[in-house]
C-alpha positions in Angstrom: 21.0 -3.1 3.3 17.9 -1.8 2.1 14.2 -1.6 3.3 11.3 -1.8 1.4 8.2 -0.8 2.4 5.1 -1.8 0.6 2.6 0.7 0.8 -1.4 -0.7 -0.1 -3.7 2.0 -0.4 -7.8 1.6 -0.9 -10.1 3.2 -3.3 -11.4 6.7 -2.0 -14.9 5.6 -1.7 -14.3 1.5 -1.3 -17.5 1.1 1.2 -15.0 -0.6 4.1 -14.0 0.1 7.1 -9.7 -0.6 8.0 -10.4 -3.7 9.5 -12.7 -4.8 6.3 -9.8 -4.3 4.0 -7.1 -5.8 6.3 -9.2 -9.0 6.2 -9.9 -8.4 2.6 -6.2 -8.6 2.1 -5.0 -10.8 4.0 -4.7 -10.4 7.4 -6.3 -10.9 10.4 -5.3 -8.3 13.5 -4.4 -9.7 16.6 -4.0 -6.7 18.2 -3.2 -2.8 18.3 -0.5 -0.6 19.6 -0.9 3.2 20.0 -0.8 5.7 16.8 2.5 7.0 16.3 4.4 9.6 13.9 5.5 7.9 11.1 9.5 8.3 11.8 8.9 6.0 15.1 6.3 3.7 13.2 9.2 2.9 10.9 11.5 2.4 13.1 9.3 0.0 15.2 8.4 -1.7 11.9 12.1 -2.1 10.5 13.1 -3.3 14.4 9.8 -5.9 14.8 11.2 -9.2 15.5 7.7 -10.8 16.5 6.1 -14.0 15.4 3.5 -13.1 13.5 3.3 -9.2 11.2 3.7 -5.7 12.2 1.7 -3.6 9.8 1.2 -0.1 9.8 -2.1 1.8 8.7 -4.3 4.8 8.7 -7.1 6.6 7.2 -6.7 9.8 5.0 -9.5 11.0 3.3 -11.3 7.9 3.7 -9.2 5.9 1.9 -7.2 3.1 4.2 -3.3 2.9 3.7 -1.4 0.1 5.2 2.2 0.0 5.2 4.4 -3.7 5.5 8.0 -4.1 6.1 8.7 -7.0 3.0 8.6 -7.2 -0.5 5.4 -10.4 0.0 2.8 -8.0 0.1 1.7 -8.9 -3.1 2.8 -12.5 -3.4 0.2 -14.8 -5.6 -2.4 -14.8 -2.4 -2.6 -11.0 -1.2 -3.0 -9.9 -5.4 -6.1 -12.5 -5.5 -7.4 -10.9 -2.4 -7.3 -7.3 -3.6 -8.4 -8.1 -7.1 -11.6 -10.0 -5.2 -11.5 -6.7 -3.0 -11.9 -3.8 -5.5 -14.5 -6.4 -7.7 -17.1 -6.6 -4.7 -16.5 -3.4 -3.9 -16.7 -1.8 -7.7 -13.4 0.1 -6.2 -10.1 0.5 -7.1 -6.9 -0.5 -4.9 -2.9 1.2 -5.6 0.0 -0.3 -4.2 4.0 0.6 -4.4 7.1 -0.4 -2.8 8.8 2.1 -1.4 12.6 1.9 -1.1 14.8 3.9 1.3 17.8 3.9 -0.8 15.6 3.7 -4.3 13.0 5.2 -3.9 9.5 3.6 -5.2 10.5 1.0 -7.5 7.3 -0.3 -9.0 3.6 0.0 -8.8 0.4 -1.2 -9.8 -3.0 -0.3 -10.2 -6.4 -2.6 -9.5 -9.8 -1.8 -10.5 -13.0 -3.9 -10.6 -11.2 -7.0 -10.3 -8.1 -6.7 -12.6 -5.1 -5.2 -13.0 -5.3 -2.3 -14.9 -1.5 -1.5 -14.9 1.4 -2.3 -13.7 5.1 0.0 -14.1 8.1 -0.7 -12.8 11.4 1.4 -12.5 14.4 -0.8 -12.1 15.5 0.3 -15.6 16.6 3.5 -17.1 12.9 3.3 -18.8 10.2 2.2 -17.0 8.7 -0.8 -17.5 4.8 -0.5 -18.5 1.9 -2.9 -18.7 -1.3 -1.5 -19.4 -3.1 1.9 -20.1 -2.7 4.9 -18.8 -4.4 5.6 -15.6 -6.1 8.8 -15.0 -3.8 9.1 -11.8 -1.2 9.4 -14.5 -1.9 12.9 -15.9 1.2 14.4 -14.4 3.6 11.6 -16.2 5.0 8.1 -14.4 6.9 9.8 -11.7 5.6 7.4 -8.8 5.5 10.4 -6.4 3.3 12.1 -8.9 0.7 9.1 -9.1 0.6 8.6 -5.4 -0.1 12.5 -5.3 -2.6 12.3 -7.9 -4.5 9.1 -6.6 -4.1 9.9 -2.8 -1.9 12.8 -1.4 1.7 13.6 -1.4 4.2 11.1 0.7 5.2 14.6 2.6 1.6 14.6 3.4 1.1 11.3 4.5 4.2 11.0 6.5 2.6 13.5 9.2 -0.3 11.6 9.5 -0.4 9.2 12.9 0.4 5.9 11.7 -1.0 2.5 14.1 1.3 -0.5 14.3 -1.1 -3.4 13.8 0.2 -7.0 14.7 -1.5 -9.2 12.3 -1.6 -13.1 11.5 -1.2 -13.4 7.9 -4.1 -15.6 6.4 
């Protein structure tokens, strides 16, 4: 079977520290585990069996990136909460789902308190809602945006990754 990761990443200059946008998205961290490489992050997130949410996150540039284990990341709540994010914060917000068999299926982009597009890949042509971004230049290719609007995955998978348990609010 399949994991998906969703991957929520802030706005370069969002004016918040980690812990302002975990709350600012949802959740409230109960406590922290050491940092870890990202291959035994993910495993400790795919084998978390806890009662409440293991979340994993880091800082890159100054912009926060927090990886869930789930495809609810952006259920009805958590989109209200990032749309109210990058509005009082006149920033913007990207987030994906990553697959391990599919690769990133979908993502969408917030700034200023709305969605400014929205593409998904479960098709041969991807679905698209929205304008262009300028994170876009290179084409659709998800790996692309994510390079353009924050660093490449190769990049970001040797960064040390905390495991955050977190009660979802």
């Amino acid at each position: 079977m399949e994991q998906n990761i969703n991957l929520l990443i802030s706005g370069k200059h969002c004016g918040a520290s980690l812990e302002e946008f975990f709350m600012a998205t949802g959740f409230s961290i109960n406590r922290t585990a050491a940092s870890l490489p990202l291959p035994e992050a993910l495993a400790l997130l795919g084998s978390y069996e806890g009662n409440n949410i293991l979340l994993l996150a880091t800082t890159h540039h100054g912009q926060h990136l927090i990886l869930e284990d789930g495809s609810d990341l952006l259920g009805a709540p958590r989109e209200k909460r990032i749309l109210a994010f990058t509005r009082n914060k006149h920033t913007d917000a990207l987030a994906m789902t990553l697959g391990d068999e599919a690769g990133i299926s979908w993502y969408n982009y917030y700034r200023d308190g709305k969605m400014q597009r929205s593409v998904t890949f479960e098709e041969a042509e991807p679905e698209e809602t929205g304008r262009p971004t300028p994170f876009e230049k290179n084409g659709l290719e998800p790996h692309a945006v994510l390079a353009s609007y924050c660093d490449s995955w190769r990049n970001l998978a040797k960064l040390e990754w905390t495991a955050f348990e977190c009660a979802n609010m």
